[in-house]
C-alpha positions as CSV (number, residue, x, y, z in Angstrom):
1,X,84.2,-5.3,49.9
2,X,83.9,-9.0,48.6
3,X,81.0,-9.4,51.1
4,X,78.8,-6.1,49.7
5,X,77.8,-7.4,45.9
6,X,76.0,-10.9,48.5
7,X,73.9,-7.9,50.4
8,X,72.9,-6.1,47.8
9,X,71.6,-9.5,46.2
10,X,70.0,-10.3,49.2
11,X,68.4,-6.9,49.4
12,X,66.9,-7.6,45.5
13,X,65.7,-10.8,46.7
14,X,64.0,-9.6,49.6
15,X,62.5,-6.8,47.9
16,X,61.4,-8.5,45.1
17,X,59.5,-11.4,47.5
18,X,58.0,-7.9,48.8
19,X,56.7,-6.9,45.7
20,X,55.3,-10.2,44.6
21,X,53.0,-10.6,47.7
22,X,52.0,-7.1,47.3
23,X,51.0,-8.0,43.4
24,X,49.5,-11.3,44.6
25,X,47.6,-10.1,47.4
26,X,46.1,-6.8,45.7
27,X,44.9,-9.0,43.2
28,X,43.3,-11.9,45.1
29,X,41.5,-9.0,46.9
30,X,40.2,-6.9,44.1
31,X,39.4,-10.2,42.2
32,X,38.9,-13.6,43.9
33,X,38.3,-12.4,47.6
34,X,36.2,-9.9,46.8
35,X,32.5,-9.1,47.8
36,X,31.7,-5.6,47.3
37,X,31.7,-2.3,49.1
38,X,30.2,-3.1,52.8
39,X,30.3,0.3,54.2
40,X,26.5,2.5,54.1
41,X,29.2,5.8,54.3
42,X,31.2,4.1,51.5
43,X,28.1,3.6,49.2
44,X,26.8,7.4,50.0
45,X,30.1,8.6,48.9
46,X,30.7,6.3,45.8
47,X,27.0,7.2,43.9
48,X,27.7,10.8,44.8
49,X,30.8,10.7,42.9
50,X,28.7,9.0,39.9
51,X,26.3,12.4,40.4
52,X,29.2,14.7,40.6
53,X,30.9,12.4,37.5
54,X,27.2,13.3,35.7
55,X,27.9,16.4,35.9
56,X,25.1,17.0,38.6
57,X,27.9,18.2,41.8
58,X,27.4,17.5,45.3
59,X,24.1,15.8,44.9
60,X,23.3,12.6,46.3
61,X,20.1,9.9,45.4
62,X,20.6,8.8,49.3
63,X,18.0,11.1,51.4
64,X,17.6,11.1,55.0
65,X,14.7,12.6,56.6
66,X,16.7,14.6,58.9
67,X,19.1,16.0,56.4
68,X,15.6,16.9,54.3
69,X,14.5,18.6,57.6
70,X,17.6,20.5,57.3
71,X,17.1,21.4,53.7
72,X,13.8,22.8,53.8
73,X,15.0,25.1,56.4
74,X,17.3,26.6,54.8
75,X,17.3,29.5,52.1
76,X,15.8,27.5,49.1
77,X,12.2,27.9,48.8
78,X,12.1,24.9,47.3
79,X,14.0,21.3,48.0
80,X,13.9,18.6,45.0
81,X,14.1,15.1,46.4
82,X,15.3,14.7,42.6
83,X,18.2,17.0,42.9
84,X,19.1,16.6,46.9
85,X,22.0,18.4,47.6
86,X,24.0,16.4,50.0
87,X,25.9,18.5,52.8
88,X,27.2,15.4,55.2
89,X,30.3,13.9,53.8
90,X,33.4,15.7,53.1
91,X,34.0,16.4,49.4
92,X,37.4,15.3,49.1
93,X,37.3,11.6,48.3
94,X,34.3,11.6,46.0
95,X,35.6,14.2,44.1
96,X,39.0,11.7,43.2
97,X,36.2,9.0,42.3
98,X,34.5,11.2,40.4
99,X,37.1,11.5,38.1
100,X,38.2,7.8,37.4
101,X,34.4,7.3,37.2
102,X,34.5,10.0,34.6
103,X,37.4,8.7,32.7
104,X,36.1,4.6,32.5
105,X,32.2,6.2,31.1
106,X,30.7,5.1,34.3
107,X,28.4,8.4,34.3
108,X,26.3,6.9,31.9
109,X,23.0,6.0,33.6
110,X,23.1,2.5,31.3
111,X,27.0,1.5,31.4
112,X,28.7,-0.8,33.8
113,X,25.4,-2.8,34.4
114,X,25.6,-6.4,36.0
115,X,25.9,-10.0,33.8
116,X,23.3,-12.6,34.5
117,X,24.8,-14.7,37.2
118,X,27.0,-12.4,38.3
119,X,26.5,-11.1,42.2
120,X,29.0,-8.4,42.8
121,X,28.7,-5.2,41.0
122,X,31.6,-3.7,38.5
123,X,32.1,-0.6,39.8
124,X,32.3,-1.5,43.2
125,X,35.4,-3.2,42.4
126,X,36.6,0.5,40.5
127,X,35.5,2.0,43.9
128,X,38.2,-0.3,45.4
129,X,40.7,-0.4,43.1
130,X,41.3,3.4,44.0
131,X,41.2,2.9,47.7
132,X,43.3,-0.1,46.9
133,X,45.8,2.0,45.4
134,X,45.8,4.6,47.7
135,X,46.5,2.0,50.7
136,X,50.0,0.5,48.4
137,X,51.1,3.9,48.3
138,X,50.6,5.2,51.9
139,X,53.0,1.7,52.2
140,X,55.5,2.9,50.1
141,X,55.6,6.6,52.0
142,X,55.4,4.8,55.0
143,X,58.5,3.2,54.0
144,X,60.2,6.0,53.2
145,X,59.5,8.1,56.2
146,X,60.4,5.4,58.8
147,X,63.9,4.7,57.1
148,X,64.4,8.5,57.4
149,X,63.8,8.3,60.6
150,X,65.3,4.9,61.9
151,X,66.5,2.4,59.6
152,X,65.8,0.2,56.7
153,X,65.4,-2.7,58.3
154,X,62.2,-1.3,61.0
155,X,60.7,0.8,57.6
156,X,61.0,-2.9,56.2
157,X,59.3,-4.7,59.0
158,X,57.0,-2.4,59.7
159,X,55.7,-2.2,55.6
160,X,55.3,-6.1,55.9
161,X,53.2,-5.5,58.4
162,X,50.9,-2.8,56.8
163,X,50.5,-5.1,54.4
164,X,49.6,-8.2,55.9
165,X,47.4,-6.1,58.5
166,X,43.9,-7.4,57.6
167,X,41.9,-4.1,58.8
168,X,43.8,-2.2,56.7
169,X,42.7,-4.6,53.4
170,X,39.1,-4.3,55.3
171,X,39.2,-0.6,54.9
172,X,40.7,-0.8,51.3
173,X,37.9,-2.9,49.9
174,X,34.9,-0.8,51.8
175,X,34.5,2.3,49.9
176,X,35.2,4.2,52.8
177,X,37.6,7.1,52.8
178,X,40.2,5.8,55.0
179,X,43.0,4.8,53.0
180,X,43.1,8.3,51.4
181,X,43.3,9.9,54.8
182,X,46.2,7.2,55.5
183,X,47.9,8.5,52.1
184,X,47.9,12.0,53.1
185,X,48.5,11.6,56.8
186,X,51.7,10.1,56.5
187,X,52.8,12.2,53.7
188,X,51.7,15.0,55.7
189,X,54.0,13.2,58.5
190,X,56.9,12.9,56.3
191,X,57.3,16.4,56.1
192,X,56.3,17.1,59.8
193,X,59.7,15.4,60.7
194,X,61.6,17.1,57.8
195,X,60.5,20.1,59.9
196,X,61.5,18.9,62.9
197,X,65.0,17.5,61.3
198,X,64.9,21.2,60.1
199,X,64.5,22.9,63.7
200,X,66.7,20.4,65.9
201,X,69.6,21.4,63.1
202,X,69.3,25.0,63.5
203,X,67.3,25.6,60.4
204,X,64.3,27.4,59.6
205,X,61.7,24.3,59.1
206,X,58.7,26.9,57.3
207,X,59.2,24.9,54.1
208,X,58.4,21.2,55.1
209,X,56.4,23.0,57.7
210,X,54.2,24.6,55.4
211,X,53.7,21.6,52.9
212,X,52.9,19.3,56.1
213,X,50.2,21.9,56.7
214,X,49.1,21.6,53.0
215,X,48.5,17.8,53.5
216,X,46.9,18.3,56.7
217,X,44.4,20.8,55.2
218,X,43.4,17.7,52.0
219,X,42.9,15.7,54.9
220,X,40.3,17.6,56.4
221,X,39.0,17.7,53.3
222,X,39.0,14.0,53.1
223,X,37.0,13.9,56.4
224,X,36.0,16.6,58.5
225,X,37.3,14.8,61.6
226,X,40.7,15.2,60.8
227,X,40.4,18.8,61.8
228,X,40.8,17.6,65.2
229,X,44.5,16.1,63.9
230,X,45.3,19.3,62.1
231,X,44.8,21.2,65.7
232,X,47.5,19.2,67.4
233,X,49.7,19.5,64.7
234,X,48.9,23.6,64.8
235,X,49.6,23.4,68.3
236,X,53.1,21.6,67.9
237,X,53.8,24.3,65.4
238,X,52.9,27.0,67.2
239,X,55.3,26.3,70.7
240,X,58.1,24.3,68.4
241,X,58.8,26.1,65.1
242,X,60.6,29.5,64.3
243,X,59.3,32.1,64.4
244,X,57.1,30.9,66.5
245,X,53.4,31.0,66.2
246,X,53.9,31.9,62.2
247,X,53.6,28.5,60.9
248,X,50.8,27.5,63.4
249,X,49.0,30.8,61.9
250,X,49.9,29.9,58.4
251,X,48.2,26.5,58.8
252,X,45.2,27.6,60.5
253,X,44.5,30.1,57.7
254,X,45.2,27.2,54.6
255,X,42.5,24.9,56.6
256,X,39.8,28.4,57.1
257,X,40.7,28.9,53.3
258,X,39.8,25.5,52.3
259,X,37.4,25.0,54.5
260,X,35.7,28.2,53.7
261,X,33.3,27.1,50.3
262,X,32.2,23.9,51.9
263,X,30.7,25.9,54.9
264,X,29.3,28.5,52.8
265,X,27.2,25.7,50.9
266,X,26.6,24.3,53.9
267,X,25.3,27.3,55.0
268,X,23.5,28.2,51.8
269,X,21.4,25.0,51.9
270,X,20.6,23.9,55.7
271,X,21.4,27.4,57.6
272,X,23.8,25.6,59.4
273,X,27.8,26.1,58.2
274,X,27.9,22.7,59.5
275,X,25.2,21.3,57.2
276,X,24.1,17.5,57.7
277,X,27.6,16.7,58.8
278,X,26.7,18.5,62.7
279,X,24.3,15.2,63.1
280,X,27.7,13.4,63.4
281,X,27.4,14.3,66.9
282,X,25.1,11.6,67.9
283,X,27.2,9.2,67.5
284,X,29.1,10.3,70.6
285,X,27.6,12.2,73.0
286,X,24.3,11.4,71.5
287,X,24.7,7.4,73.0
288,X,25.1,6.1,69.3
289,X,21.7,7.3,68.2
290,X,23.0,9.0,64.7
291,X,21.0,6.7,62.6
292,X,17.7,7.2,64.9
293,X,18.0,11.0,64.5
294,X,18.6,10.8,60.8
295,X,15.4,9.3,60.3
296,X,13.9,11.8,62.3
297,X,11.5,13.7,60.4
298,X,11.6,17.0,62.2
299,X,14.9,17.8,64.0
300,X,12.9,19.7,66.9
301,X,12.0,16.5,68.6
302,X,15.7,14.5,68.4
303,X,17.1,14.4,72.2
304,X,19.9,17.2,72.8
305,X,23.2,16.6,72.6
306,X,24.1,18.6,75.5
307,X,22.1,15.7,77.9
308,X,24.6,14.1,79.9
309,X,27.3,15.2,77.9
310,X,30.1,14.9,80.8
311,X,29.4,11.5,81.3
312,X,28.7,10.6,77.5
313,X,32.5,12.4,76.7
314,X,34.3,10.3,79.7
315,X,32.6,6.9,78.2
316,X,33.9,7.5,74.8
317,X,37.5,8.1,76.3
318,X,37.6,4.9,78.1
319,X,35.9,2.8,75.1
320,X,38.9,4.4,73.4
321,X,41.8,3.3,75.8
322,X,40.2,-0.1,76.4
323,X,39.7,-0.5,72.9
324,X,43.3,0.8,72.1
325,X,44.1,-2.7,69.9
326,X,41.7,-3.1,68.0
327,X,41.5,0.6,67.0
328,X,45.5,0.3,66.2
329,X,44.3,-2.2,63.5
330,X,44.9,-5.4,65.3
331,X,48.6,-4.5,65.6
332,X,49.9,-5.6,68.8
333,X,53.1,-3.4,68.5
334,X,51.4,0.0,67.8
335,X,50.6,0.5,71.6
336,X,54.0,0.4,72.3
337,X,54.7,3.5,71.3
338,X,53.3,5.2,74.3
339,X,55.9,3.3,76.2
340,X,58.5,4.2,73.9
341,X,57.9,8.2,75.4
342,X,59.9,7.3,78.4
343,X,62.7,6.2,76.3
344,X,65.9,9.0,75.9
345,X,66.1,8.5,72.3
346,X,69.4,9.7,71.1
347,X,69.3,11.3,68.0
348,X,66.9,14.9,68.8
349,X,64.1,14.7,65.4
350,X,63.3,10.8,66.9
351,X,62.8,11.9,70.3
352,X,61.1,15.4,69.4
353,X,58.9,13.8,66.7
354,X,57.3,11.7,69.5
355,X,55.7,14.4,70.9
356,X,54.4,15.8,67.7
357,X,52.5,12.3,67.3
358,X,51.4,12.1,70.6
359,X,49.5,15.5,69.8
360,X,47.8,14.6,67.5
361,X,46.9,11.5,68.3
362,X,45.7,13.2,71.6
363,X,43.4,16.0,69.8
364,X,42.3,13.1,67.9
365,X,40.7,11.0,70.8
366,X,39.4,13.9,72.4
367,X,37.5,14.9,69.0
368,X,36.5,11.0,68.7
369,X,35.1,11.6,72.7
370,X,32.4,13.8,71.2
371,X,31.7,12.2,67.6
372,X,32.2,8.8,68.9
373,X,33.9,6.0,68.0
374,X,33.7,2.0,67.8
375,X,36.3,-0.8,67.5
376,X,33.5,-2.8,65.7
377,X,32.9,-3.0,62.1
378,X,34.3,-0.8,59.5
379,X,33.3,3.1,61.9
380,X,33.7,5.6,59.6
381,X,35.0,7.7,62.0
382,X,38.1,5.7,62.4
383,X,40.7,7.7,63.2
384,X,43.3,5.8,65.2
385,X,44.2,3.8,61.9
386,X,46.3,6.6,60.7
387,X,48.7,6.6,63.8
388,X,48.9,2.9,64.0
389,X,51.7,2.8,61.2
390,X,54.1,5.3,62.2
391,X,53.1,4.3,66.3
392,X,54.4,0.7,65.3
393,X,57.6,1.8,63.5
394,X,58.4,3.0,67.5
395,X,56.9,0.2,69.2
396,X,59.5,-1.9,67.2
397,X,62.3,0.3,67.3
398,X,61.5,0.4,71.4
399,X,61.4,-3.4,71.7
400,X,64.4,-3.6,69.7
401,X,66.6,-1.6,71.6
402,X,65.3,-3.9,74.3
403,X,66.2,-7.0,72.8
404,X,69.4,-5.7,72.1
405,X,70.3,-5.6,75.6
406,X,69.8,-9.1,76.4
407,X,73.2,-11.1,76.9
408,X,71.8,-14.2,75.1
409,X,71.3,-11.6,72.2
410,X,74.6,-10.6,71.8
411,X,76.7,-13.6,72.4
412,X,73.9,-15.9,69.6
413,X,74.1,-13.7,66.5
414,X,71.3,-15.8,64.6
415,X,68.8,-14.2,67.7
416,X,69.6,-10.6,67.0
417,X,66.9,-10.4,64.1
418,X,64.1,-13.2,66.1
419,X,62.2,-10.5,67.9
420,X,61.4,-9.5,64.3
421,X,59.5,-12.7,62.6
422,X,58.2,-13.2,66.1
423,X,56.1,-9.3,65.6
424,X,55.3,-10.2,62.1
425,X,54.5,-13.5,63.0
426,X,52.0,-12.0,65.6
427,X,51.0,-9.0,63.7
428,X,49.8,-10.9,60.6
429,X,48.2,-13.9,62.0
430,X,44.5,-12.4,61.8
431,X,44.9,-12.4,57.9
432,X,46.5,-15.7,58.0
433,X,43.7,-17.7,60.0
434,X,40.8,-16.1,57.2
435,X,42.9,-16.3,53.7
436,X,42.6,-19.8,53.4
437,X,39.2,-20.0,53.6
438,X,38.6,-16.8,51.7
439,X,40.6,-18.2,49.0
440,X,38.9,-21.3,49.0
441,X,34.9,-19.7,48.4
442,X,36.6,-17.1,46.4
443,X,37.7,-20.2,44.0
444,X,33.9,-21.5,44.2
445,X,32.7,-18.7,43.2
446,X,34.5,-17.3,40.4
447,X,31.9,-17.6,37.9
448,X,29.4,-15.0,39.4
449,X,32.7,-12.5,40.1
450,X,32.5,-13.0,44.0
451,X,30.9,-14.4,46.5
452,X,28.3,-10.9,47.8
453,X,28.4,-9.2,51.1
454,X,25.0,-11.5,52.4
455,X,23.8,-10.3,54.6
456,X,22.7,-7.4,54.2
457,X,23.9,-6.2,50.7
458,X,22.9,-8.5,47.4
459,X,23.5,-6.4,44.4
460,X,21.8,-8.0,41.3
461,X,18.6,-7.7,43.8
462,X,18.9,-4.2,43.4
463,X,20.9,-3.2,40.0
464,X,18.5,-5.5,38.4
465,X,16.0,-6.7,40.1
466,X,14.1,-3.1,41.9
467,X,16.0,-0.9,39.2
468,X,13.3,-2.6,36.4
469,X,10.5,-1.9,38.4
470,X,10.8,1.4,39.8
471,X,11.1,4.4,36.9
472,X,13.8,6.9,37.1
473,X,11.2,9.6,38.3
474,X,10.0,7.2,41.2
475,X,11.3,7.0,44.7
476,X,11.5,4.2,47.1
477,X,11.7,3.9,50.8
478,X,14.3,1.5,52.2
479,X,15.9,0.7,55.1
480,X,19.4,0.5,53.0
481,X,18.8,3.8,50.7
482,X,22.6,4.1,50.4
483,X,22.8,0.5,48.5
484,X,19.3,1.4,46.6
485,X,21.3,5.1,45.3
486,X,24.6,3.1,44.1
487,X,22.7,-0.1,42.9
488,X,19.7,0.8,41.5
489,X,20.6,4.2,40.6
490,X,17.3,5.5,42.0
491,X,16.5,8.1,44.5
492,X,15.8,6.4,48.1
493,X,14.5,7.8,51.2
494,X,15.9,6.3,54.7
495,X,12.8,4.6,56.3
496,X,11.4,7.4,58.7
497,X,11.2,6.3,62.2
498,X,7.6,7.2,62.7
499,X,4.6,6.7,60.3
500,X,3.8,10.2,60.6
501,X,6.9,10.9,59.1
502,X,6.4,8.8,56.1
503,X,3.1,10.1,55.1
504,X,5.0,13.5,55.4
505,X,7.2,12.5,52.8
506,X,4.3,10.7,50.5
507,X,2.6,14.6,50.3
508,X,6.0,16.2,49.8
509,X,6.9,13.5,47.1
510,X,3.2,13.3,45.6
511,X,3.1,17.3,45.4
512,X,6.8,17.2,43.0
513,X,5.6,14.2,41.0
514,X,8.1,11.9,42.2
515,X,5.9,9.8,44.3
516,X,6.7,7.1,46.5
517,X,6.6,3.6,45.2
518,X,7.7,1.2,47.5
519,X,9.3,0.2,50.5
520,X,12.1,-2.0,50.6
521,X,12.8,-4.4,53.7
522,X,16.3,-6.0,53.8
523,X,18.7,-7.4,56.8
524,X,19.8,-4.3,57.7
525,X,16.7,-4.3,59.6
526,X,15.0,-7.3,59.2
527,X,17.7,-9.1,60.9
528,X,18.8,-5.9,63.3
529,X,18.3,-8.2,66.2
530,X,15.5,-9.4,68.5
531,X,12.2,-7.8,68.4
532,X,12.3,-5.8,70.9
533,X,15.8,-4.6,69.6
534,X,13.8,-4.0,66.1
535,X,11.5,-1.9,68.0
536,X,13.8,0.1,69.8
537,X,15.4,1.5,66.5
538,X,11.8,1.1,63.9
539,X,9.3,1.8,66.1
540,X,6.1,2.2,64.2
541,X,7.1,0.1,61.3
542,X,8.3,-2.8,63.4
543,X,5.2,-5.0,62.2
544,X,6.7,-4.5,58.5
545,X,10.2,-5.1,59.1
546,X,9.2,-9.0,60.6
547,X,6.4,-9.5,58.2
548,X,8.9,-11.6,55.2
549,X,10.0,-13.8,58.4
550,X,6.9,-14.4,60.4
551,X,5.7,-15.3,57.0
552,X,8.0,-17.6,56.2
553,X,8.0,-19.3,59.9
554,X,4.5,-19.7,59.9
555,X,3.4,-20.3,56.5
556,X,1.7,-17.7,55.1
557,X,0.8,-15.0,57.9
558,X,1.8,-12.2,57.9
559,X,2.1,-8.9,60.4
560,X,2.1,-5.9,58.5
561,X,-1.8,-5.8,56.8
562,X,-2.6,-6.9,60.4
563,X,-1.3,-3.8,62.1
564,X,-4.1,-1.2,62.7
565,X,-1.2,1.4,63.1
566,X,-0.3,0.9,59.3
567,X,-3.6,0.2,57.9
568,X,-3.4,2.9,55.3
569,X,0.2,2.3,54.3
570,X,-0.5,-1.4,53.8
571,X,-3.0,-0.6,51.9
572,X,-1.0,2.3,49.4
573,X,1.4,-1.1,49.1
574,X,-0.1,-4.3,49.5
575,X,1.8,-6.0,46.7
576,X,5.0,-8.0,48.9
577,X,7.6,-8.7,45.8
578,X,10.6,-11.1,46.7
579,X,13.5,-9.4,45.2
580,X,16.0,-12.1,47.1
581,X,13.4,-14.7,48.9
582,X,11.8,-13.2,52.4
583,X,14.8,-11.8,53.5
584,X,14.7,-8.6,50.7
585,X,10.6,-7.7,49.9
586,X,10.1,-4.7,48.3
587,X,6.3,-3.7,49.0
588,X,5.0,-2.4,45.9
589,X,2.1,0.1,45.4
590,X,1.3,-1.8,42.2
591,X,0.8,-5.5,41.3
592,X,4.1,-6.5,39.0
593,X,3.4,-9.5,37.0
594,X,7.2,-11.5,37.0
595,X,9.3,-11.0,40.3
596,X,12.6,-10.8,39.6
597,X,14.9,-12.7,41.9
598,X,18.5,-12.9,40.3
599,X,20.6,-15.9,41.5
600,X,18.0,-17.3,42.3
């Protein structure tokens, strides 16, 4: 008894460490180490929650020519590039912006605007702060389901390492969707193994069962890849759980329920229940052409997806296993879980909840096979991320019971916990190597709010630079249209891949007086790579995107009046306006008389 009142005080002190570094690093990321959303799927999603917000719904400023293609296919007899009805990205997430947009007045077309000097746009940091707070409380469920599970000490260990896990922090701050998904998936996992608790006690586990479903079905919502999670968790329902086959059922009809007014939309504005979303399949067993085809003009002429589709299918599943890692979130432990299966766990829910994971995780990588997947960069399609917490809450318990065993272990009682700072050690090195030097050009630059995301994305550029000189009944062309949408608040079309595609969208735009004003050339393609890389993905417009850098490597000449191929679009915008030196030219189809270049 006289030793209990020294735990518990270590416990508090422990604990409250915990919380501190949590306080300290949410803030140095939200404030001093940030630069802005980074993610093109992140910006789509945060300016159509400033549409939904306006009161406008699913509608998007962010037009691709393929998703147009789509749309004038459909039902409507006619389709406003004012009013574009966006049928890609799963309604979920912007829907919860939405609202704390909403609530701080950022619907207003005038409110939230960028301070001279001042390089990373306000509401990207809201757009994070939500994510943020998503991410600190998928921590604290995390916690709570692996002490149910194991113990306090691995829930503890492996929380420390969610949050020193520098992917994780990556996702937070992009915009993207992923820390949402983590929030529900784990609370969706929580109640998976009160199920299986449930059934390995001789109890009827429909309750936790069902609300595990309910969570499954909100992340689907959150991202329609998920589905591919929910079907392994229908699966395990259906062979595990009394009665069985009734709770399998039972989630299968909550996901058709909810899925249901999405596809009808869908349906009601492309002809396809799958809407723009179905182009998602490019990115897998279309080689990692998605971008191509979405600035494909007319749909007939993109490659099918059925074309090699075997061999596409069995690359993405070894990309994935090789890949394994990095697409755990950097944490070396995660992978360990798989060799935890051949371990006889003890207790029935740890060893049966295994296999519940595994299925998942399993549907998961097969769905990835198709839509693809990358271990580069912030892939919206991550999926893997939302196993790699729970999968490293086993890998350490499995390389604990390991350690355990060792004689030197168990005769040195200072050793028993070592194995332990040597994984967190490990696991939050990555973090460690960069905050140093974050902190330090975070310091620098804490005047202007941030150091930017440069390349490709410089926000005063755009919120106040192009959004002066293009009117709100104007559209430009740009090879980052998701930045132009949540920056400049204007409607921008996704640089068509063939010139005859653009002069299709100057009639369609002339003909609804919203005409076409400019095209804007950034590093998303100016510096996509060599030239014959640049070609590969621009084709006919590759003489504009080099035309600010041959100019300023040879002193005044330039490529893109020069080019017989573009002769009449040079000519519709012969006026090359700096917006951020060579390196973002918007090419105006009117002479401006000041160029704006802010931080300059």
């Amino acid at each position: 008894m006289s030793q209990r009142p020294v735990l518990e005080k270590g416990t508090l002190i422990r604990r409250t460490v915990f919380i501190l570094v949590l306080i300290i690093l949410t803030f140095a990321n939200l404030f001093a180490l940030f630069k802005g959303l980074n993610a093109p799927k992140g910006m789509e999603q945060a300016q159509i929650a400033r549409e939904i917000a306006r009161g406008n719904g699913f509608s998007t400023k962010m037009i691709s020519p393929a998703a147009y293609d789509m749309a004038s296919k459909g039902f409507s007899e006619t389709v406003s590039l004012k009013d574009f009805k966006d049928t890609y990205h799963a309604p979920l997430n912007p829907l919860v912006n939405s609202v704390v947009l909403r609530l701080i007045g950022a619907n207003e077309a005038n409110s939230w605007p960028m301070k001279e000097k001042e390089m990373v746009f306000p509401l990207d940091r809201v757009i994070a702060a939500i994510s943020t707070l998503f991410f600190l409380m998928s921590i604290a469920v995390t916690y709570l389901l692996v002490t149910r599970i194991f113990d306090p000490k691995i829930a503890a260990v492996t929380a420390i390492i969610m949050l020193f896990c520098q992917t994780f922090w990556d996702f937070s701050l992009s915009g993207l969707p992923q820390m949402l998904m983590l929030l529900l998936f784990t609370s969706g996992l929580y109640f998976v193994y009160r199920a299986v608790e449930a059934q390995s006690e001789g109890r009827l586990p429909f309750v936790p069962a069902l609300i595990a479903g309910v969570f499954f079905t909100l992340l689907a919502l959150t991202h329609w890849m998920t589905v591919w999670i929910a079907l392994g968790y229908v699966i395990y329902a259906a062979l595990a759980f009394r009665p069985r086959g009734i709770i399998g059922a039972a989630v299968i009809v909550l996901i058709i329920l909810a899925a249901v007014g999405p596809m009808l939309r869908a349906y009601r504005i492309t002809d396809s229940p799958f809407g723009a979303a179905f182009l998602t399949l490019y990115n897998g067993v279309g080689m990692g052409t998605e971008d191509a085809v979405m600035r494909g003009h007319d749909l007939t002429e993109a490659a099918a997806v059925t074309d090699g589709l075997v061999m596409k299918i069995v690359r993405t599943t070894l990309l994935q296993t090789m890949d394994i890692i990095p697409l755990m979130a950097g944490i070396v432990v995660a992978p360990l879980f798989f060799l935890s299966l051949l371990h006889a766990f003890k207790r029935a829910p740890i060893a049966n909840f295994r296999w519940v994971i595994l299925l998942m995780w399993t549907t998961a990588a097969i769905g990835l096979s198709f839509y693809g997947i990358s271990s580069k960069g912030l892939d919206p399609n991550q999926l893997h991320l939302l196993f790699a917490p729970i999968m490293t809450a086993y890998g350490i318990a499995f390389v604990s019971i390991l350690w355990s065993r060792l004689t030197v272990v168990n005769t040195t009682p200072f050793m028993r916990n070592a194995h332990l700072y040597v994984i967190v050690v490990i696991c939050a090195m990555p973090m460690m190597i960069i905050l140093p030097r974050q902190v330090i050009n975070g310091m620098n630059m804490r005047e202007s709010g941030g150091l930017p995301h440069w390349p490709p994305y410089y926000a005063p550029a755009l919120n106040i630079g192009l959004k002066k000189v293009v009117k709100e009944n104007e559209i430009v062309v740009a090879d980052q249209p998701w930045a132009v949408a949540w920056y400049a608040d204007r409607v921008a079309l996704w640089l068509p891949t063939t010139k005859r595609g653009f002069e299709k969208f100057e009639t369609i735009a002339a003909d609804a007086q919203t005409p076409l004003t400019g095209i804007l050339i950034s590093p998303v393609s100016n510096q996509h790579g060599s030239i014959a890389e640049i070609y590969q993905q621009y084709q006919d417009f590759t003489s504009l995107i080099i035309d600010g850098r041959t100019y300023a490597s040879t002193s005044g000449l330039r490529t893109f009046d020069k080019d017989p191929k573009l002769e009449g679009i040079a000519k519709r915008y012969p006026y090359p306006l700096p917006l951020f030196g060579v390196d973002m030219i918007f090419y105006s189809d009117r002479a401006i008389r000041s160029t704006p270049e802010p931080g300059r």
